[in-house]
N, C-alpha and C positions, 0 to 999 in steps of 0.2 A: 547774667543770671540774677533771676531777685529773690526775695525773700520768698520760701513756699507758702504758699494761698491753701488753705483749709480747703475750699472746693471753686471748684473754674464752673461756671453756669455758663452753656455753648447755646446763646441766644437770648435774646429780650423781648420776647414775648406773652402772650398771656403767660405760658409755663414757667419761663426764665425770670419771669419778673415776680412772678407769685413766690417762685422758691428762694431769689436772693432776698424777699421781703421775709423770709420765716429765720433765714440764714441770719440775715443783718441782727434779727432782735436775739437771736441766739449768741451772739457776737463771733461769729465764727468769720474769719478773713475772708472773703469771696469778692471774685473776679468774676463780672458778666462782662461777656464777648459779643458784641450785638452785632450782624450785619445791615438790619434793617430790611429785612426782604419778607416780614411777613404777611402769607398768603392775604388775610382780607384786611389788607391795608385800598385795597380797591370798592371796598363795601361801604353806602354811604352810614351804615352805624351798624352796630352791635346786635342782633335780637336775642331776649330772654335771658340776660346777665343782669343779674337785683341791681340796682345803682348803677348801672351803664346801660340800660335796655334803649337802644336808638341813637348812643353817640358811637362816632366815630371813633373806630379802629385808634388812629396817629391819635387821639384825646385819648383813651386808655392808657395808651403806652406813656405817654409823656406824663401823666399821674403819676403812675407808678414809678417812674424812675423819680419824680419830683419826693415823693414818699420817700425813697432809698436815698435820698442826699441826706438826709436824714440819720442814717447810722456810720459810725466811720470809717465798719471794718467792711464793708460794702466799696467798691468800686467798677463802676459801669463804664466801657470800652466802645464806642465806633469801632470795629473791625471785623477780620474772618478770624476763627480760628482754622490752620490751613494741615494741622499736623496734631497726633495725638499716639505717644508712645508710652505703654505700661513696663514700671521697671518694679523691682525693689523698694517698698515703700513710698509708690506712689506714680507721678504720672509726669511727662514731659511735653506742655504744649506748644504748639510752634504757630506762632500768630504772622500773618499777610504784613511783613515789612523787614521781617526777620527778628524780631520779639520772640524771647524763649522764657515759660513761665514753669515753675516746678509746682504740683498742685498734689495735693493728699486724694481729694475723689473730684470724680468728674461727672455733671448734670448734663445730659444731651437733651438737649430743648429748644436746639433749632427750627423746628414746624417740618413741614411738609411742602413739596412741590406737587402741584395740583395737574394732573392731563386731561387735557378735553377732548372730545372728537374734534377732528379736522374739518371745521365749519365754519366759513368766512363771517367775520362779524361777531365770534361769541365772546373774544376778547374783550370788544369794544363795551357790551353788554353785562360784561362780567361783572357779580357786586352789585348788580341791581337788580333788574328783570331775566335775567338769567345766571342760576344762585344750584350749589347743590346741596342745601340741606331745607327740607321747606320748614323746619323750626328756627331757622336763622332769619330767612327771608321772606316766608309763606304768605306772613299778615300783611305786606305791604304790596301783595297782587290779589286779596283774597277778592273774593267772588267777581273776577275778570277770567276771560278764557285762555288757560293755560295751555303748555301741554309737556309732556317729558321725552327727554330725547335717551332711551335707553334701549335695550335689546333683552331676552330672557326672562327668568324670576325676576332679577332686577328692576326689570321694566314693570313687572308686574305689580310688584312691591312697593315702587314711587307711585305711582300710577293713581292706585289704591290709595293710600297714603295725603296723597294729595287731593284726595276729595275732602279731606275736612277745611280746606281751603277755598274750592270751587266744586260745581256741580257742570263745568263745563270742562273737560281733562281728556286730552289725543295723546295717545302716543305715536312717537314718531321713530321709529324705529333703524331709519335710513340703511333701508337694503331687509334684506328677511328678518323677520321679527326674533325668531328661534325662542317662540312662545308654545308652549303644548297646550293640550286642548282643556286641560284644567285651567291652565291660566288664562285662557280665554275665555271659557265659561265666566272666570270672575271677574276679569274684564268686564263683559257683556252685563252682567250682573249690575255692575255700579253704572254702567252706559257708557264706559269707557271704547272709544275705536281707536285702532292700530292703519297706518298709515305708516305704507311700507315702501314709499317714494326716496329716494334720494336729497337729500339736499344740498344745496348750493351753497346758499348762506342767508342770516338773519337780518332783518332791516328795520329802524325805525331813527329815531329824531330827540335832540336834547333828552338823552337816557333812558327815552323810554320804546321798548319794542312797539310793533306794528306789526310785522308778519315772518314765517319765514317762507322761505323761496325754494321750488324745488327744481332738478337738473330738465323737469319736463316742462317748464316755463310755469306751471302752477305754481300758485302760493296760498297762505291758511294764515288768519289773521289769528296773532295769539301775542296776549300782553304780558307772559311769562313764559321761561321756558327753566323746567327744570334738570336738568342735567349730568349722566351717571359721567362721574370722574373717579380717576384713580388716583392715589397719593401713590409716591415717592419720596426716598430721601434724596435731601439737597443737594449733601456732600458725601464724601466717601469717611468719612471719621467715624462713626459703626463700625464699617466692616474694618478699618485699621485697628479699630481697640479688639476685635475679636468676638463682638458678641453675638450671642443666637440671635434668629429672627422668629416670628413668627410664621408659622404658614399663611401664605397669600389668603388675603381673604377677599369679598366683592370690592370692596371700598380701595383697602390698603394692601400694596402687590410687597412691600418692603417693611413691615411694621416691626420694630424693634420689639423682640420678646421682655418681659419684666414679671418678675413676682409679687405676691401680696404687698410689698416693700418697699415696691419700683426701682428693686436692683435686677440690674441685668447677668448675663451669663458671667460676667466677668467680674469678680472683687475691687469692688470701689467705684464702678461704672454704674452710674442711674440715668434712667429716663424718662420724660415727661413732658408731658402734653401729645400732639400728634404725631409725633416719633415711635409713641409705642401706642396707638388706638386706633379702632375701627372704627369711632363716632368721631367725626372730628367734629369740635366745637369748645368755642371762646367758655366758656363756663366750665364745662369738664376739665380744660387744661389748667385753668387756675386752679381748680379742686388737688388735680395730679399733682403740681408741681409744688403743691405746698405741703401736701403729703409725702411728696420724694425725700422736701428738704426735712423734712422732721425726723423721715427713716435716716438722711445723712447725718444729722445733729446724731443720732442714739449712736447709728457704727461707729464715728469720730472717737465718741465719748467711751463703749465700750474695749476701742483700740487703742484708747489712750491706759483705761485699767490696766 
């Protein structure tokens, strides 16, 4: 058992790294736990973050930790954290090798596991030509022939959306659209068509798409594809600390609930970045997590009075 750590930061990413950077200069002890599993570490850069707009993912991260070697009550971890128990003035975390760390509050800022329709090849496309936010990705297909692979409002809403990008945008709906006649009207509207084929999977060459392929031997040539996913959480360490969730939304099926504060249901439990949001994006998590660690600097200090 070691010394208790003011706050355990459960990951190093945009969020985890933003809040151990407000932590550090706060001098508050802190422990980041990094697995290195974050979502667009597959993206070839960043879009729309001031001072990172276009580098890579792994180049943010590795700043940022370069930043926090920097203060000395900071200390950043390779690891999982595998276990997380609220007792009596504080928290017991249980790290991948059998590491047991006693910590005052705890930042959940792990990221989000991403799910995509079951389409051969969107893997492979992932982080580049097929992206699902088109403020992340949008500029670097704009005006080439897109299309969005969603179903519903949803569909309707990318769709839409994605015209300030191109003037050329199919949805692909793979199987019945489950669009009403409103949202086709604005479909129609923007020139948007629905294409209600099946697909097989996507195909093209050194990163960049070409077409995708449908189960009826057709295919539709399209240089991006934009794509409705859902977030999940990673690990089960939410639901062992106990805290609320939010109600499922389009986006996020598991999104951790948080207040004005970015505390969660449970005293001493904070969260941030896409653990608790519906937009996910490299900018907003940094904003989150440095506002988490400024709410955990005040509680510390007011629980220290």
């Amino acid at each position: 058992m070691t010394t208790r750590w003011d706050c355990v930061v459960i990951g190093g990413g945009a969020a985890g790294l933003s809040a151990a950077l407000v932590l550090g200069r706060a001098r508050m002890r802190t422990l980041v736990v990094d697995a290195g599993a974050q979502s667009n570490r597959a993206a070839h850069g960043i879009g729309g973050l001031l001072g990172f707009d276009g580098v890579p993912p792994a180049q943010l991260y590795a700043t940022g930790r370069e930043e926090l070697s920097r203060y000395p009550s900071v200390e950043v971890r390779d690891g999982e954290v595998t276990s997380a128990t609220a007792h009596e003035g504080g928290f017991t975390i249980g790290l991948a090798g059998g590491g047991v760390e006693e910590v005052r509050r705890v930042l959940l800022a792990s990221g989000m596991r991403y799910q995509m329709p079951h389409v051969a090849g969107l893997d492979e496309f992932w982080g580049g030509p097929v992206f699902h936010c088109p403020f992340c990705h949008g500029w670097e297909v704009r005006d080439q022939p897109l299309a969005v692979l969603a179903q519903g409002e949803r569909a309707v809403h990318m769709a839409v959306l994605l015209t300030r990008w191109s003037d050329d945008v199919v949805v692909l709906s793979n199987g019945p659209a489950d669009v009403n006649d409103a949202g086709r009207a604005q479909l129609a509207a923007h020139g948007i068509a629905i294409d209600e084929r099946l697909l097989t999977r996507v195909t093209g060459a050194e990163g960049q798409l070409d077409a995708v392929v449908f189960t009826d031997g057709g295919s539709l040539n399209r240089r991006g594809l934009l794509v409705a996913t859902t977030l999940h959480q990673r690990n089960g360490l939410a639901r062992a600390l106990g805290v609320a969730f939010a109600p499922p939304g389009p986006i996020s099926e598991e999104s951790v609930a948080v207040d004005a504060m970015w505390q969660t249901s449970v005293p001493g439990v904070f969260a941030a970045g896409d653990v608790s949001a519906q937009m996910p994006q490299v900018a907003a998590a940094v904003a989150s997590g440095s506002a988490a660690a400024a709410s955990i600097v005040r509680s510390a200090v007011e629980e220290d009075v």
